[in-house]
C-alpha positions as CSV (number, residue, x, y, z in Angstrom):
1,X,-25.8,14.3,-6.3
2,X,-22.2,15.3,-7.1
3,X,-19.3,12.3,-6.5
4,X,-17.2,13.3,-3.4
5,X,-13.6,12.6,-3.6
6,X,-14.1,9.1,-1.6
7,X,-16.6,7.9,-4.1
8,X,-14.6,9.2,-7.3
9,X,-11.5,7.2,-5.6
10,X,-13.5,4.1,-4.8
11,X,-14.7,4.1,-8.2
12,X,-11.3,4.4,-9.7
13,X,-9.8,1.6,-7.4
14,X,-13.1,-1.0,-8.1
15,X,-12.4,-0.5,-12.0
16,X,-9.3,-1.5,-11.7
17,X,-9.0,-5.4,-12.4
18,X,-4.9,-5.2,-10.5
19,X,-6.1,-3.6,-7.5
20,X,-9.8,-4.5,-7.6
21,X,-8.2,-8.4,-7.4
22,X,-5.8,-7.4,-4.2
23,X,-8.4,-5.9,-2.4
24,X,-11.4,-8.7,-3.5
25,X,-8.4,-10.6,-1.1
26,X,-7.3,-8.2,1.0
27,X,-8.3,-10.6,4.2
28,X,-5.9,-13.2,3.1
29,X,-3.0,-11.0,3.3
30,X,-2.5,-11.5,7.3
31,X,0.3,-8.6,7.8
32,X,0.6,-6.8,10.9
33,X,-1.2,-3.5,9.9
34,X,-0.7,-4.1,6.3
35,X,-1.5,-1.0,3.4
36,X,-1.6,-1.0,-0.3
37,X,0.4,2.2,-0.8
38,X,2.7,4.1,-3.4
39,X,2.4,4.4,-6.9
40,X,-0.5,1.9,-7.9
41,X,-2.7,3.9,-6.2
42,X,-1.7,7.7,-7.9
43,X,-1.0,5.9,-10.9
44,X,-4.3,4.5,-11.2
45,X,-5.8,7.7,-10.7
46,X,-4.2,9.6,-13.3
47,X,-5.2,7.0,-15.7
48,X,-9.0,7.6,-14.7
49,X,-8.2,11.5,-15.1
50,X,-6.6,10.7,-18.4
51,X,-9.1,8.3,-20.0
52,X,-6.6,5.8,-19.5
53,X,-6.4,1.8,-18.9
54,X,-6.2,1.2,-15.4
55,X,-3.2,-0.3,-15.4
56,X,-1.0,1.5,-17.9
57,X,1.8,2.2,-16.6
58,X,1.6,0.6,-13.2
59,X,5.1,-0.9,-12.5
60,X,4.2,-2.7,-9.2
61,X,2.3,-2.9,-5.8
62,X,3.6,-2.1,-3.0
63,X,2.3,-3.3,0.3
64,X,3.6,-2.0,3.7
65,X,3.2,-3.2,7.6
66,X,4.3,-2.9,10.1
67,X,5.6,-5.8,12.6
68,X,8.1,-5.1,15.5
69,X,8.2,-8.7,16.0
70,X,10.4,-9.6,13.1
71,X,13.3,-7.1,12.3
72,X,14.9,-9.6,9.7
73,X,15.9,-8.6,6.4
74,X,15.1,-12.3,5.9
75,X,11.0,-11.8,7.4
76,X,10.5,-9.3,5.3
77,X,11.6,-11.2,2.1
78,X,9.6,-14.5,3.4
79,X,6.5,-12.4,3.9
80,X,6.8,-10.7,0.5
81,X,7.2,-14.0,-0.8
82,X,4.3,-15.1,0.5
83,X,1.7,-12.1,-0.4
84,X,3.3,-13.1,-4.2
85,X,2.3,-16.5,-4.1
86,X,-1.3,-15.3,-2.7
87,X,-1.5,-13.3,-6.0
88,X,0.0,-15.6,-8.8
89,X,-2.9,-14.2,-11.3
90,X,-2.0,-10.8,-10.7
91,X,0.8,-9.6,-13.7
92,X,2.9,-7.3,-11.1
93,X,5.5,-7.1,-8.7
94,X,3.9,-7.5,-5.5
95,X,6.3,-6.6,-2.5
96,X,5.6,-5.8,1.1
97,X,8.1,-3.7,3.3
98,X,8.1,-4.0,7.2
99,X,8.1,-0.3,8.2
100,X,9.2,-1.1,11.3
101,X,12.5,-1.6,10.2
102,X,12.8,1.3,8.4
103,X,15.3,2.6,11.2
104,X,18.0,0.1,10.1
105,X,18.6,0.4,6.4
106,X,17.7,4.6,5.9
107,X,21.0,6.1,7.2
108,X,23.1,3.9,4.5
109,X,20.5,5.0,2.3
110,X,19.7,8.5,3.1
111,X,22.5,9.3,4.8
112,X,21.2,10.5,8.2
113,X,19.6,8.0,11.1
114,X,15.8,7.6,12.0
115,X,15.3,7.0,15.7
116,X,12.8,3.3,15.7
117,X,9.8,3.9,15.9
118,X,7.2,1.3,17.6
119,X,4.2,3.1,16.2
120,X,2.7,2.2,12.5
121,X,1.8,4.5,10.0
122,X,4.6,7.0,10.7
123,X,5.8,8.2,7.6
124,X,9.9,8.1,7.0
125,X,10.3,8.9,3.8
126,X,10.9,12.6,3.0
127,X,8.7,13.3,-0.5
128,X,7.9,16.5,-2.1
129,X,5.4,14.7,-3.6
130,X,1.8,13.8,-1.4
131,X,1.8,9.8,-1.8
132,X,-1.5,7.7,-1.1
133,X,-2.3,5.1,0.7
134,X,-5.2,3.1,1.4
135,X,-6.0,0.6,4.6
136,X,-8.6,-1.8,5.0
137,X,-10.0,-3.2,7.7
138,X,-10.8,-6.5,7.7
139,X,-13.9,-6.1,10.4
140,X,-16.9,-3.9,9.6
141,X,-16.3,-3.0,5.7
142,X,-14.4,-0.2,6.7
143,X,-11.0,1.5,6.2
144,X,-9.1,3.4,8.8
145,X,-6.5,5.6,7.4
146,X,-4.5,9.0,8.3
147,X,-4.0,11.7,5.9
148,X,-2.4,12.0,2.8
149,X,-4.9,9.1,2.5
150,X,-8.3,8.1,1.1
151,X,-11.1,7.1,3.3
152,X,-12.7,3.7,1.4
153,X,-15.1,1.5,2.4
154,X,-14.7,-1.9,0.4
Protein backbone atom coordinates (compact mmCIF):
# COMPACT_ATOMS: atom_id res chain seq x y z
CA UNK A 1 0.00 0.00 0.00
CA UNK A 2 1.32 3.45 -1.08
CA UNK A 3 1.89 6.17 2.06
CA UNK A 4 -0.79 9.01 1.67
CA UNK A 5 0.30 12.44 2.35
CA UNK A 6 -1.12 12.14 6.13
CA UNK A 7 1.00 9.06 6.84
CA UNK A 8 4.21 10.52 4.94
CA UNK A 9 3.62 13.79 7.28
CA UNK A 10 2.95 11.81 10.50
CA UNK A 11 6.02 9.85 9.84
CA UNK A 12 8.13 12.93 9.32
CA UNK A 13 6.74 14.67 12.53
CA UNK A 14 7.11 11.23 14.86
CA UNK A 15 10.90 11.08 13.64
CA UNK A 16 11.53 14.18 14.80
CA UNK A 17 12.89 14.09 18.52
CA UNK A 18 11.98 18.47 18.72
CA UNK A 19 8.51 18.04 17.67
CA UNK A 20 8.02 14.37 18.50
CA UNK A 21 8.77 15.71 22.39
CA UNK A 22 6.07 18.77 21.98
CA UNK A 23 3.49 16.73 20.78
CA UNK A 24 4.47 13.43 23.30
CA UNK A 25 3.16 16.69 25.69
CA UNK A 26 0.92 18.40 23.77
CA UNK A 27 -1.98 17.95 26.69
CA UNK A 28 0.10 19.95 29.09
CA UNK A 29 0.08 22.90 26.99
CA UNK A 30 -3.48 24.18 28.21
CA UNK A 31 -3.91 27.15 25.50
CA UNK A 32 -7.15 28.20 24.30
CA UNK A 33 -7.20 26.44 20.83
CA UNK A 34 -3.45 26.18 20.78
CA UNK A 35 -1.44 24.98 17.19
CA UNK A 36 2.14 24.06 16.48
CA UNK A 37 2.47 26.12 13.26
CA UNK A 38 5.10 27.91 10.98
CA UNK A 39 8.36 26.87 9.99
CA UNK A 40 9.09 23.78 12.23
CA UNK A 41 6.62 22.00 10.60
CA UNK A 42 7.80 22.87 6.52
CA UNK A 43 11.23 22.86 7.78
CA UNK A 44 10.99 19.49 9.04
CA UNK A 45 9.65 18.32 5.94
CA UNK A 46 12.14 19.39 3.69
CA UNK A 47 14.68 17.84 5.71
CA UNK A 48 12.86 14.34 5.22
CA UNK A 49 12.68 15.19 1.35
CA UNK A 50 16.31 16.07 1.63
CA UNK A 51 17.78 13.16 3.58
CA UNK A 52 18.31 15.59 6.23
CA UNK A 53 18.47 15.71 10.26
CA UNK A 54 15.22 16.54 11.52
CA UNK A 55 16.10 19.38 12.96
CA UNK A 56 18.70 21.14 10.79
CA UNK A 57 17.94 24.20 10.36
CA UNK A 58 14.93 24.56 12.58
CA UNK A 59 15.23 28.03 14.28
CA UNK A 60 12.15 27.79 16.57
CA UNK A 61 8.59 26.57 17.43
CA UNK A 62 5.98 28.55 17.14
CA UNK A 63 2.74 27.86 18.96
CA UNK A 64 -0.46 29.94 18.30
CA UNK A 65 -4.08 30.30 20.17
CA UNK A 66 -6.29 31.89 20.42
CA UNK A 67 -7.87 33.47 23.70
CA UNK A 68 -10.25 36.65 23.56
CA UNK A 69 -10.09 36.59 27.24
CA UNK A 70 -6.69 38.11 27.59
CA UNK A 71 -5.72 40.87 25.07
CA UNK A 72 -2.43 41.75 27.02
CA UNK A 73 0.80 42.08 25.45
CA UNK A 74 1.70 41.10 29.03
CA UNK A 75 -0.65 37.39 28.70
CA UNK A 76 0.75 36.61 25.86
CA UNK A 77 4.43 36.87 27.15
CA UNK A 78 3.29 35.05 30.59
CA UNK A 79 1.80 32.25 28.64
CA UNK A 80 4.86 31.92 26.27
CA UNK A 81 6.81 31.88 29.32
CA UNK A 82 5.09 29.25 30.64
CA UNK A 83 4.85 26.70 27.46
CA UNK A 84 9.03 27.44 27.72
CA UNK A 85 9.30 26.22 31.12
CA UNK A 86 7.04 23.12 30.08
CA UNK A 87 9.76 22.32 27.54
CA UNK A 88 13.22 23.05 29.27
CA UNK A 89 14.75 19.78 27.39
CA UNK A 90 13.75 20.96 24.24
CA UNK A 91 16.98 23.19 22.47
CA UNK A 92 14.59 25.85 20.73
CA UNK A 93 12.78 28.87 21.09
CA UNK A 94 9.49 28.04 22.02
CA UNK A 95 6.93 31.04 21.68
CA UNK A 96 3.11 31.14 21.55
CA UNK A 97 1.20 34.11 20.01
CA UNK A 98 -2.50 34.92 20.99
CA UNK A 99 -4.15 35.31 17.53
CA UNK A 100 -6.75 37.01 18.89
CA UNK A 101 -4.83 39.98 19.25
CA UNK A 102 -3.57 40.09 16.03
CA UNK A 103 -5.92 43.17 15.31
CA UNK A 104 -3.92 45.42 17.67
CA UNK A 105 -0.25 45.30 16.65
CA UNK A 106 -0.67 44.53 12.43
CA UNK A 107 -1.52 48.04 11.24
CA UNK A 108 1.91 49.42 12.96
CA UNK A 109 3.30 46.52 11.38
CA UNK A 110 1.75 46.06 8.10
CA UNK A 111 0.59 49.23 7.65
CA UNK A 112 -3.16 48.73 7.14
CA UNK A 113 -5.86 47.62 10.08
CA UNK A 114 -7.52 44.14 10.64
CA UNK A 115 -11.08 44.39 11.82
CA UNK A 116 -10.92 41.71 15.46
CA UNK A 117 -11.89 38.85 14.85
CA UNK A 118 -13.65 36.53 17.66
CA UNK A 119 -13.19 33.38 15.57
CA UNK A 120 -9.86 31.09 15.78
CA UNK A 121 -8.07 29.88 13.07
CA UNK A 122 -8.52 32.85 10.71
CA UNK A 123 -5.47 33.48 9.07
CA UNK A 124 -4.07 37.35 9.12
CA UNK A 125 -0.99 37.09 7.73
CA UNK A 126 -0.76 37.70 3.96
CA UNK A 127 1.97 34.88 2.61
CA UNK A 128 2.77 33.91 -0.89
CA UNK A 129 3.97 31.09 0.59
CA UNK A 130 1.26 27.98 1.82
CA UNK A 131 2.37 27.70 5.66
CA UNK A 132 1.31 24.47 7.80
CA UNK A 133 -0.09 23.89 10.69
CA UNK A 134 -1.04 21.15 12.77
CA UNK A 135 -3.88 20.85 15.75
CA UNK A 136 -4.31 18.26 18.19
CA UNK A 137 -6.95 17.38 19.99
CA UNK A 138 -6.56 16.42 23.24
CA UNK A 139 -9.88 14.01 23.31
CA UNK A 140 -10.21 11.00 20.91
CA UNK A 141 -6.45 10.85 19.34
CA UNK A 142 -7.48 13.07 16.81
CA UNK A 143 -6.58 16.34 15.08
CA UNK A 144 -9.05 18.90 13.76
CA UNK A 145 -7.50 21.23 11.35
CA UNK A 146 -8.56 23.53 8.18
CA UNK A 147 -6.61 23.73 5.12
CA UNK A 148 -3.30 24.66 4.29
CA UNK A 149 -3.09 21.99 7.07
CA UNK A 150 -2.24 18.34 7.71
CA UNK A 151 -4.85 15.98 9.07
CA UNK A 152 -2.73 13.80 11.99
CA UNK A 153 -3.82 11.59 14.37
CA UNK A 154 -1.25 11.38 17.32
Amino acid sequence: MMPTPDSSLRAIVAGSPILSTILNRWSSIDLPDCWLSGSAIAQTAWNAAFGLSPDYGLADIDLVYFDVADLSEEGEARQAASIRALFPDVPLWIDAKNEARVHLWYEAKFGYPMSPTDRPNRSYRPSRRRRGRLRFALTGGGCRSSPPSAYLTY
